[in-house]
DSSP file (Angstrom, degrees, kcal/mol; ACC not computed):
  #  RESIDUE AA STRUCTURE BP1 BP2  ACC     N-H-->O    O-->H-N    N-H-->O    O-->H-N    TCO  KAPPA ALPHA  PHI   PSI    X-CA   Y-CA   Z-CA
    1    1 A X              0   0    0      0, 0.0     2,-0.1     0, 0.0     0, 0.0   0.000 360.0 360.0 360.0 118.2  110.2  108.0   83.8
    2    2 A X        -     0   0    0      2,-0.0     2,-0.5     0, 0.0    34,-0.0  -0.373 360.0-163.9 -48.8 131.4  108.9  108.9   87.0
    3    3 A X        -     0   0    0     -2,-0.1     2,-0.2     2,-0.0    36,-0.0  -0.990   3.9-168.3-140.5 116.7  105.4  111.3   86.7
    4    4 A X        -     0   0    0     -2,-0.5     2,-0.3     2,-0.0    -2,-0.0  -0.831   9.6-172.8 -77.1 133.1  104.3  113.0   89.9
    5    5 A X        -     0   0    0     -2,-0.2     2,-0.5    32,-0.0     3,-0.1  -0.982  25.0-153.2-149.6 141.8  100.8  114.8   90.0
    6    6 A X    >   -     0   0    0     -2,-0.3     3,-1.0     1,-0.1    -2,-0.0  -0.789  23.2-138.1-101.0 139.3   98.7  117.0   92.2
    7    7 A X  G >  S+     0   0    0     -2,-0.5     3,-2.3     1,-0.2    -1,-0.1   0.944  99.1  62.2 -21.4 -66.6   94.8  116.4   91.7
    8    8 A X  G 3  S+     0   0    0      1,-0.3    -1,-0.2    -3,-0.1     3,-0.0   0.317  88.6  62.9 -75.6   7.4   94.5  120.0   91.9
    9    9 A X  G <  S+     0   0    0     -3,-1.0     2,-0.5     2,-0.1    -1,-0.3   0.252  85.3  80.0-116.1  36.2   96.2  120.8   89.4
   10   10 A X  S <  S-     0   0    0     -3,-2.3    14,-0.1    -5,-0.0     2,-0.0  -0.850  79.2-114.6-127.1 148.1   94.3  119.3   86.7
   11   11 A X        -     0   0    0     -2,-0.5    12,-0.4    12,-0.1     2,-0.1  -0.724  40.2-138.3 -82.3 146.2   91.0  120.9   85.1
   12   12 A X        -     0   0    0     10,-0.2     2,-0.3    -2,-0.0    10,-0.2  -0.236  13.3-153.1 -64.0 176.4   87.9  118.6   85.8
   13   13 A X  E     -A   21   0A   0      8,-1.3     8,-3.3    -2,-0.1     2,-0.5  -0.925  16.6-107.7-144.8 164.8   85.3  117.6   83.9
   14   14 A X  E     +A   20   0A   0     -2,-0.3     2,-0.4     6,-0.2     6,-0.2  -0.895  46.5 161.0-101.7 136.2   81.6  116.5   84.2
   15   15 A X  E >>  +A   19   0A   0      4,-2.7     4,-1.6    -2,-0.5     3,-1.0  -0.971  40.4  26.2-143.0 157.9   80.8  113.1   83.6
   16   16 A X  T 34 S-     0   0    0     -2,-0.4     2,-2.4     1,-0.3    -1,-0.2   0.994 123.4 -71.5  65.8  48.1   78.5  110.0   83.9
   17   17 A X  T 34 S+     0   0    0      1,-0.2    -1,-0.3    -3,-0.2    40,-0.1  -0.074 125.6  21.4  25.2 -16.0   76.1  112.7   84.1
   18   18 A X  T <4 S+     0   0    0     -2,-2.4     2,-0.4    -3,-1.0    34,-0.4   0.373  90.0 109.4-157.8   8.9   76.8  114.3   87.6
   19   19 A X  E  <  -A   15   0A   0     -4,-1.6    -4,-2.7    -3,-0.1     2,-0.3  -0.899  61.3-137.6 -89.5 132.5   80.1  113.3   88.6
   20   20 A X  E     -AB  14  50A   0     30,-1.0    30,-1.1    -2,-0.4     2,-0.4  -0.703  28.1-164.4 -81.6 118.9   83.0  115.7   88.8
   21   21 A X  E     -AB  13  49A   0     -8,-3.3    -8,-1.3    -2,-0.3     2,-0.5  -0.949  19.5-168.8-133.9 129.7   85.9  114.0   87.3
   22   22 A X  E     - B   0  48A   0     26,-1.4     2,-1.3    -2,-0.4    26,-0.6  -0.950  21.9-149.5-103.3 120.1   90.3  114.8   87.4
   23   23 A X  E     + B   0  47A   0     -2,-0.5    24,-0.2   -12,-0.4     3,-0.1  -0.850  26.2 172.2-104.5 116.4   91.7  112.7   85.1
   24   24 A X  E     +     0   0A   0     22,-2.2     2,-0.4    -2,-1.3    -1,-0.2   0.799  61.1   7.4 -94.3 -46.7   94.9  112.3   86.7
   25   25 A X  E     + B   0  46A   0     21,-1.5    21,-0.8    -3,-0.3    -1,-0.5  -0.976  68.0 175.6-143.5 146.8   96.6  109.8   84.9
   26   26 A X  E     - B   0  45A   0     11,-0.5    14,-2.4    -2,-0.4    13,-0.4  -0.864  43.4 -68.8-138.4 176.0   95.5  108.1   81.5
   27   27 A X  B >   -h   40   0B   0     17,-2.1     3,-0.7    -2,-0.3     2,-0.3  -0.506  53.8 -97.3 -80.5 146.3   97.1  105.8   79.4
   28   28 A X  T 3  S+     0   0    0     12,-1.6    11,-0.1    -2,-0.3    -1,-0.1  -0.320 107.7  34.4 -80.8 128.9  100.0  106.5   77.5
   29   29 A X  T 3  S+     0   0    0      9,-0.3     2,-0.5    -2,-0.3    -1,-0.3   0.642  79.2 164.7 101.9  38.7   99.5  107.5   73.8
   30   30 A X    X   -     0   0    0     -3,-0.7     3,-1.9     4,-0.2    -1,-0.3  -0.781  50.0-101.5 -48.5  95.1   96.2  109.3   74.7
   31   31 A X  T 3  S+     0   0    0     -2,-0.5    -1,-0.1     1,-0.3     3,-0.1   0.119 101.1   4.5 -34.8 115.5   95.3  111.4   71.9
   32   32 A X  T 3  S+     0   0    0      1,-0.2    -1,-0.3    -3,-0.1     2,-0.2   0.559 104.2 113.3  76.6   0.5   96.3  114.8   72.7
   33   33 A X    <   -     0   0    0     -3,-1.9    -1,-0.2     5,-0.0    -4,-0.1  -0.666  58.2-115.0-107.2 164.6   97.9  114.4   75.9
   34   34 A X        -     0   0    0     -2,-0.2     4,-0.2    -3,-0.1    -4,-0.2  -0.260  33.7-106.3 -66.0 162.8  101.4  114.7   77.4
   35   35 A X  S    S+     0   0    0      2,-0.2     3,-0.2     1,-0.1    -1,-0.1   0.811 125.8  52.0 -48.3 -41.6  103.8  112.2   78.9
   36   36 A X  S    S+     0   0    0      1,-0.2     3,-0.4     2,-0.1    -1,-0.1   0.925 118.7  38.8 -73.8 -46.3  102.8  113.8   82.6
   37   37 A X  S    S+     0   0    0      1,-0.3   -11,-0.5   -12,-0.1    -1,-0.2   0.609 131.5  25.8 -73.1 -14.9   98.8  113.2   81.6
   38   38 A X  S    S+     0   0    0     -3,-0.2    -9,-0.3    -4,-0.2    -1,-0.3  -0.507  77.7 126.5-148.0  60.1   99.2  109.9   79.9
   39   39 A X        +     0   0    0     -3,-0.4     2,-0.4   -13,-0.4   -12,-0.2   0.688  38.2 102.7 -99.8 -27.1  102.1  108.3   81.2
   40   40 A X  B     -h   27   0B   0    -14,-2.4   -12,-1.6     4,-0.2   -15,-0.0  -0.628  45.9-168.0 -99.7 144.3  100.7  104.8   82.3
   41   41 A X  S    S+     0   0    0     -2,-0.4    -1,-0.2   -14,-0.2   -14,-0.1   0.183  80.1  38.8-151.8 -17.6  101.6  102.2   79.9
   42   42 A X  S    S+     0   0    0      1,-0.1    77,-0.6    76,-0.0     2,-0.3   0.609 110.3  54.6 -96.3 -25.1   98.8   99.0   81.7
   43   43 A X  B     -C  118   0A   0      1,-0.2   -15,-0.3    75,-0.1    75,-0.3  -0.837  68.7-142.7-138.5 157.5   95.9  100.9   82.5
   44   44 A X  S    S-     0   0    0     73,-1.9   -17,-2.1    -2,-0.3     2,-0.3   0.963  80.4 -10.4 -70.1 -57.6   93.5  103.4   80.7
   45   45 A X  E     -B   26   0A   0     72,-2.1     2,-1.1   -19,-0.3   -19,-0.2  -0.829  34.4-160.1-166.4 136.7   93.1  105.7   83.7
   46   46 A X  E     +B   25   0A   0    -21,-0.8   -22,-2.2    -2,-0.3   -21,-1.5  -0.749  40.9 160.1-105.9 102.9   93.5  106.8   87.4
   47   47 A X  E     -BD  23 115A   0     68,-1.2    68,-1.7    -2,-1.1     2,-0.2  -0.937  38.5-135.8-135.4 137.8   91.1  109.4   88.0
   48   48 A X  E     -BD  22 114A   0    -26,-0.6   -26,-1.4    -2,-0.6     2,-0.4  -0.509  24.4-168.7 -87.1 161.3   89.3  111.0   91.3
   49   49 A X  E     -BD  21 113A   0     64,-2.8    64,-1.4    -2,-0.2     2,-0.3  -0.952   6.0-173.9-136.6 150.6   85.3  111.5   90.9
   50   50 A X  E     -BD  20 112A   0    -30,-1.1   -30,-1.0    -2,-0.4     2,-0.3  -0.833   4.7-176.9-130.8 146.7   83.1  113.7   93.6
   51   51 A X  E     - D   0 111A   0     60,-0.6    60,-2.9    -2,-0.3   -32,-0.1  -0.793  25.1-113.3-164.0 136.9   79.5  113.7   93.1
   52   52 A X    >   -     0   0    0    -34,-0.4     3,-1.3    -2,-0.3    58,-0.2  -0.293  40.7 -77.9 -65.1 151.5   77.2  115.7   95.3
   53   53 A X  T 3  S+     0   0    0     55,-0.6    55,-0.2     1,-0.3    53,-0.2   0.075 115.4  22.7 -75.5 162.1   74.5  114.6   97.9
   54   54 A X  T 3  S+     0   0    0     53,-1.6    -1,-0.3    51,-0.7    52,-0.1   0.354  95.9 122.8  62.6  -0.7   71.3  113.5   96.0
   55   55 A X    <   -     0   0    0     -3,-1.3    50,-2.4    52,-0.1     2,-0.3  -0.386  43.7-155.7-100.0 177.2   72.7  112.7   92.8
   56   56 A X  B     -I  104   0C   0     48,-0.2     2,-0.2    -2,-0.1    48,-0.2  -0.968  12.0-133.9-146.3 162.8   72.9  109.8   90.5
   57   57 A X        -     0   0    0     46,-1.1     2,-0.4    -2,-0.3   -40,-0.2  -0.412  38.2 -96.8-103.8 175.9   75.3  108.5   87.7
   58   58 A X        -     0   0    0     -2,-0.2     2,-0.5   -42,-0.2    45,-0.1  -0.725  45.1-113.9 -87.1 148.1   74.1  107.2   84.4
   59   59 A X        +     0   0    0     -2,-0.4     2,-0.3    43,-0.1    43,-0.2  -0.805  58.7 130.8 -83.3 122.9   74.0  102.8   84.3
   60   60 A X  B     -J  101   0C   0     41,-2.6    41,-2.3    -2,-0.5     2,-0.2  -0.964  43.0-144.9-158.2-166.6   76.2  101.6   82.1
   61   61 A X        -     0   0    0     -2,-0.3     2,-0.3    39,-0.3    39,-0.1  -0.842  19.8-119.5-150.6 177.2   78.9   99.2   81.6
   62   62 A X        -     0   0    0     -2,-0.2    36,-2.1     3,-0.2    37,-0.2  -0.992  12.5-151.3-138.9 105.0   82.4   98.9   79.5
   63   63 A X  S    S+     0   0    0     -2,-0.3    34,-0.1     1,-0.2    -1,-0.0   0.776  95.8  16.2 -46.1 -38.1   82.8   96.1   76.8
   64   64 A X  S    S+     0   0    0     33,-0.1    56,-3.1    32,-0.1    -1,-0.2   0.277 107.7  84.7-119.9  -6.6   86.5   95.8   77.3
   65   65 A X  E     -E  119   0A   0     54,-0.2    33,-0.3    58,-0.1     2,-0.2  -0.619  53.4-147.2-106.1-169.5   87.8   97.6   81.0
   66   66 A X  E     -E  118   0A   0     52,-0.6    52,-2.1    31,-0.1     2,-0.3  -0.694  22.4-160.9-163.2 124.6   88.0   96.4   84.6
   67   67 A X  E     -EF 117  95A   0     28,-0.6    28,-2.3    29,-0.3     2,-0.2  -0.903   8.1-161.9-146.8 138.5   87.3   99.5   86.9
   68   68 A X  E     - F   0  94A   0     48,-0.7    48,-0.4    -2,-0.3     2,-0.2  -0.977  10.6-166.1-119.7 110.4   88.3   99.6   90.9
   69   69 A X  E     - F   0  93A   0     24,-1.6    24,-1.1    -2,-0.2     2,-0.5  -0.642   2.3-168.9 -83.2 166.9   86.4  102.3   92.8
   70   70 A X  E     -GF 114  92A   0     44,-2.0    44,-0.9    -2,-0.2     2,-0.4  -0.907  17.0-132.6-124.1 158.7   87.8  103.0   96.1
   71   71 A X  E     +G  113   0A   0     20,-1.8    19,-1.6    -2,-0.5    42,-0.3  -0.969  28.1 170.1-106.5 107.9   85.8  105.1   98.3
   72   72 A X  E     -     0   0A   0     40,-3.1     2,-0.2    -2,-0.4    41,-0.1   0.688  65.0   0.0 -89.9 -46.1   87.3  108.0  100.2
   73   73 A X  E    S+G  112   0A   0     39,-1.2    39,-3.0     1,-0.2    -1,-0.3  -0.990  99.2  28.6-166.9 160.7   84.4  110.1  101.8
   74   74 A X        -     0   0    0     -2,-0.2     2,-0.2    37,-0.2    -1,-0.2   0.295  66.5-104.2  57.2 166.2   80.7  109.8  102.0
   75   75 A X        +     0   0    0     13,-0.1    31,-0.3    36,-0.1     2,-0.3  -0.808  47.7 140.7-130.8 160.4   78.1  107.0  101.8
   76   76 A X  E     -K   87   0C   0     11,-6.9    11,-2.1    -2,-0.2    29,-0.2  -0.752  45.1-109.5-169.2-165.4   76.0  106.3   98.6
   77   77 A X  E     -KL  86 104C   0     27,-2.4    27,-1.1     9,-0.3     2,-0.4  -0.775  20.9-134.3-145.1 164.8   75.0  103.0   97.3
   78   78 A X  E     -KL  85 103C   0      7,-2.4     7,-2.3    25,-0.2     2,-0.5  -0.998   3.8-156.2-125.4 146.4   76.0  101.0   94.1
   79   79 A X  E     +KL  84 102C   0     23,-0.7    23,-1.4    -2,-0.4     2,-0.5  -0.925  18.7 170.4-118.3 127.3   74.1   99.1   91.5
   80   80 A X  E >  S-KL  83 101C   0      3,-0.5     3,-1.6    -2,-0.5    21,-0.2  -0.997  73.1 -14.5-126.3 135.4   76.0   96.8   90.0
   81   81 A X  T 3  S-     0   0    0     19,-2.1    20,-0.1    -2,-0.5    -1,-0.1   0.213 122.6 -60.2  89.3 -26.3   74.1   94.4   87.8
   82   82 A X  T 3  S+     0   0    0     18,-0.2     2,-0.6     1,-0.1    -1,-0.3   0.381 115.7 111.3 106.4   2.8   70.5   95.4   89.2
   83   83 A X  E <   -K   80   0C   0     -3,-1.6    -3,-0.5    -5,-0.0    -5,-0.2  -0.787  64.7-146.6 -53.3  81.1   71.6   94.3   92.6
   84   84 A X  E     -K   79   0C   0     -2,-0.6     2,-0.3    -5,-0.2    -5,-0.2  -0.442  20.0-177.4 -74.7 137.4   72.0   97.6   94.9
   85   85 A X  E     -K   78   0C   0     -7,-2.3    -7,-2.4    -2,-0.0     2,-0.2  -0.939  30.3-117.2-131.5 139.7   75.2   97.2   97.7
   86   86 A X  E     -K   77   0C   0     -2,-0.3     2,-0.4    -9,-0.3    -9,-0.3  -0.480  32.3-161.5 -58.0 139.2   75.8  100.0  100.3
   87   87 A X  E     +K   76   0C   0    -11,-2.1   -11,-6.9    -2,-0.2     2,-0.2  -0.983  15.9 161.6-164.3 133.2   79.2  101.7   99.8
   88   88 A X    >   -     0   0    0     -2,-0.4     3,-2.6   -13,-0.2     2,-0.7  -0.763  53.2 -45.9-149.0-167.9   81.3  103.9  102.4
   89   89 A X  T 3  S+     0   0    0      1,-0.4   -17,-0.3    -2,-0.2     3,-0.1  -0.543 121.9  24.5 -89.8  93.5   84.4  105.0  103.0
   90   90 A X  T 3  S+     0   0    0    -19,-1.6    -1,-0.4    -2,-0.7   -18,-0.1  -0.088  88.1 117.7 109.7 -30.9   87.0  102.2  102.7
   91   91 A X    <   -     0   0    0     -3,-2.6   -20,-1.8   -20,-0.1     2,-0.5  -0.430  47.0-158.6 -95.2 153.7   85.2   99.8  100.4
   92   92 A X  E     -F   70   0A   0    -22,-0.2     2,-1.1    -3,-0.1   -22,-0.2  -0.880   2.7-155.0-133.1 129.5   86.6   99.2   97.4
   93   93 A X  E     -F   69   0A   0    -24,-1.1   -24,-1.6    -2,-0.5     2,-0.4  -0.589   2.7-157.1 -99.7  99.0   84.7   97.9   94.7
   94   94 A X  E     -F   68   0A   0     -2,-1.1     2,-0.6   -26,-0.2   -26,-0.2  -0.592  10.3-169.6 -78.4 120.1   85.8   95.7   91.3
   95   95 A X  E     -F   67   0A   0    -28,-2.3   -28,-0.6    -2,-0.4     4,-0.2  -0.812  10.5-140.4 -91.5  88.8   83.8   95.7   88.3
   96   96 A X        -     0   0    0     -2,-0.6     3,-0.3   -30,-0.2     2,-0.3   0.480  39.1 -80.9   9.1 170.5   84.3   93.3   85.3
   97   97 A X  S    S+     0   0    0      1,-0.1   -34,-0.2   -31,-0.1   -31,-0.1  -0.710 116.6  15.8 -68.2 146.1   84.1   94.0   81.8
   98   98 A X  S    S+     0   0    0    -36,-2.1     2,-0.4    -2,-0.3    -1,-0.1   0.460  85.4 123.9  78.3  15.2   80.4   94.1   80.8
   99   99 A X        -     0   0    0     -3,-0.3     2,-0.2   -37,-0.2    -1,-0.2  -0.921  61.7-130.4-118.1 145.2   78.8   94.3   84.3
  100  100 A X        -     0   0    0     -2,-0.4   -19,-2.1   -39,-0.1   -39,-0.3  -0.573  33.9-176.8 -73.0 131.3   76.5   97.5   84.2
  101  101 A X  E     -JL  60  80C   0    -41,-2.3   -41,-2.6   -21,-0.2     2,-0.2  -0.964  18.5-161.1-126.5 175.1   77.2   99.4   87.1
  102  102 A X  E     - L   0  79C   0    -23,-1.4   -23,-0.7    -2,-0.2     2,-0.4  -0.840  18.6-143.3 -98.1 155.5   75.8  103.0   89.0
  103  103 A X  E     - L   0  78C   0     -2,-0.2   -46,-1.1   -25,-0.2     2,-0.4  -0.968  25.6-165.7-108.4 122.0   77.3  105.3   91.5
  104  104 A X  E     -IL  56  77C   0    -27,-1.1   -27,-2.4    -2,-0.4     2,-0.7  -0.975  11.9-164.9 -49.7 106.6   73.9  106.3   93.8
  105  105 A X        +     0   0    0    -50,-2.4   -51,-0.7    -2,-0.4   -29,-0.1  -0.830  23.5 164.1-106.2  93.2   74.8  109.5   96.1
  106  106 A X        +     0   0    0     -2,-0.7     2,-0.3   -31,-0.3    -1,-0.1  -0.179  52.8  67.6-104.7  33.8   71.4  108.7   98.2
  107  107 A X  S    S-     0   0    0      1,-0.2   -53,-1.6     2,-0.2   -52,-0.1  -0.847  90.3-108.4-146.2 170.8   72.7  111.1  101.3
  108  108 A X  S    S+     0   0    0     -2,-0.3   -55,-0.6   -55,-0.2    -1,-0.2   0.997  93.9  82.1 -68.0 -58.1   73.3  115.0  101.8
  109  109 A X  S    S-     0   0    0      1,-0.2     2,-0.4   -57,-0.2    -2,-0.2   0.550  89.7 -96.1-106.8 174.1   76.7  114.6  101.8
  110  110 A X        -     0   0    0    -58,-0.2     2,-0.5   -57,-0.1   -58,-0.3  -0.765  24.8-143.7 -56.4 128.8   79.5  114.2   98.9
  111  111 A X  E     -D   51   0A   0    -60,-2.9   -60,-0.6    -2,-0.4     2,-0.5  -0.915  21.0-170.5-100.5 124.7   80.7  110.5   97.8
  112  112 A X  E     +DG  50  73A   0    -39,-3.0   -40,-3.1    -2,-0.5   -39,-1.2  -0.959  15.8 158.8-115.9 116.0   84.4  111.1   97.1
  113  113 A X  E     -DG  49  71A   0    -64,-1.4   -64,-2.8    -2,-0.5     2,-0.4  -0.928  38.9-122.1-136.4 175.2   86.3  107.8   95.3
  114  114 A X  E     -DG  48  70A   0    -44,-0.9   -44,-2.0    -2,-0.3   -66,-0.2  -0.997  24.3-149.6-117.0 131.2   89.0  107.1   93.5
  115  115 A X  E     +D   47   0A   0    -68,-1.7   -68,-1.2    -2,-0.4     2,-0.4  -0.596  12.9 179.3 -75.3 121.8   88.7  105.3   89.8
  116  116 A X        -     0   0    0    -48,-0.4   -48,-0.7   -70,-0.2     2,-0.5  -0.984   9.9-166.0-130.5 154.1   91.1  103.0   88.2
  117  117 A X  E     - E   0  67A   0     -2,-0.4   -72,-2.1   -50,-0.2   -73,-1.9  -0.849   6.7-169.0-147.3 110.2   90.5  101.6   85.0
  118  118 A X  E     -CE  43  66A   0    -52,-2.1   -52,-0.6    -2,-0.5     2,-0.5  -0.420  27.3-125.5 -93.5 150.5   92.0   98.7   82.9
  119  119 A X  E     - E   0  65A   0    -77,-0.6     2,-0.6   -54,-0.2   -54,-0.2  -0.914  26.7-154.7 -99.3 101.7   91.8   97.4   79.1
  120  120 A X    >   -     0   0    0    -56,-3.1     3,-1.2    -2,-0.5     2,-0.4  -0.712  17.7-144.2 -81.0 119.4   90.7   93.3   79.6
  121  121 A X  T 3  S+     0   0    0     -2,-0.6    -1,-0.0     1,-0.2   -56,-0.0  -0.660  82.8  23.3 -80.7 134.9   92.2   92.1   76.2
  122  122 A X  T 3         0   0    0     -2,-0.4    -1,-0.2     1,-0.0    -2,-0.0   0.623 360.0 360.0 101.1   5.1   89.9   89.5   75.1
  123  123 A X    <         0   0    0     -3,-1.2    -2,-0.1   -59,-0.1   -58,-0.1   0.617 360.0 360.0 -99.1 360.0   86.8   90.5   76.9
């Protein structure tokens, strides 16, 4: 079954302390959700994230996913590991299972990405 979704029509949430999160798509048998919220049947979840100029995310990592940000709008930094890498609009970033990362929004401006987020069996 094909599942179409607008962003905007889906309530946010806050998370990772200061990011504004649409969980757009999750993975299917998602406790409490619909087919149309939880449809995708490989991956945990496809979600878009905002986070306002000056802010910072919490460090952490995920025993078992694989997360791809993309980056949409605005420039901010990441720490991934204890390493800090510059991130702008076009880069796309892969994280492992187990490697700690941050989103740093070190500008005025918004950092807008997009999230996808996988279950590594075995990790």
């Amino acid at each position: 079954m094909v599942t179409i979704r607008n962003w905007k029509d889906v309530d946010p949430y806050i998370g990772h302390e200061t990011a504004i999160i649409w969980p757009i798509f999750r993975g299917k048998g998602a406790e409490g959700l619909t087919h149309e919220q939880a449809p995708m049947e490989g991956m945990v979840g496809f979600t878009r994230h905002m986070m306002q100029g000056g802010k910072s995310g919490d460090y952490h990592d995920h025993p078992d996913r694989e997360q791809v940000y993309y980056f949409i709008a605005g420039t901010g930094k990441m720490k991934l590991d204890g390493e800090i890498y510059d991130v702008r609009p076009g880069d796309t970033v892969h994280i492992p299972p187990k490697v700690k990362h941050q989103l740093i929004n070190d500008s005025d401006d918004w950092i807008e990405h997009m999230l996808v987020t996988a279950v590594v069996p075995g990790a």
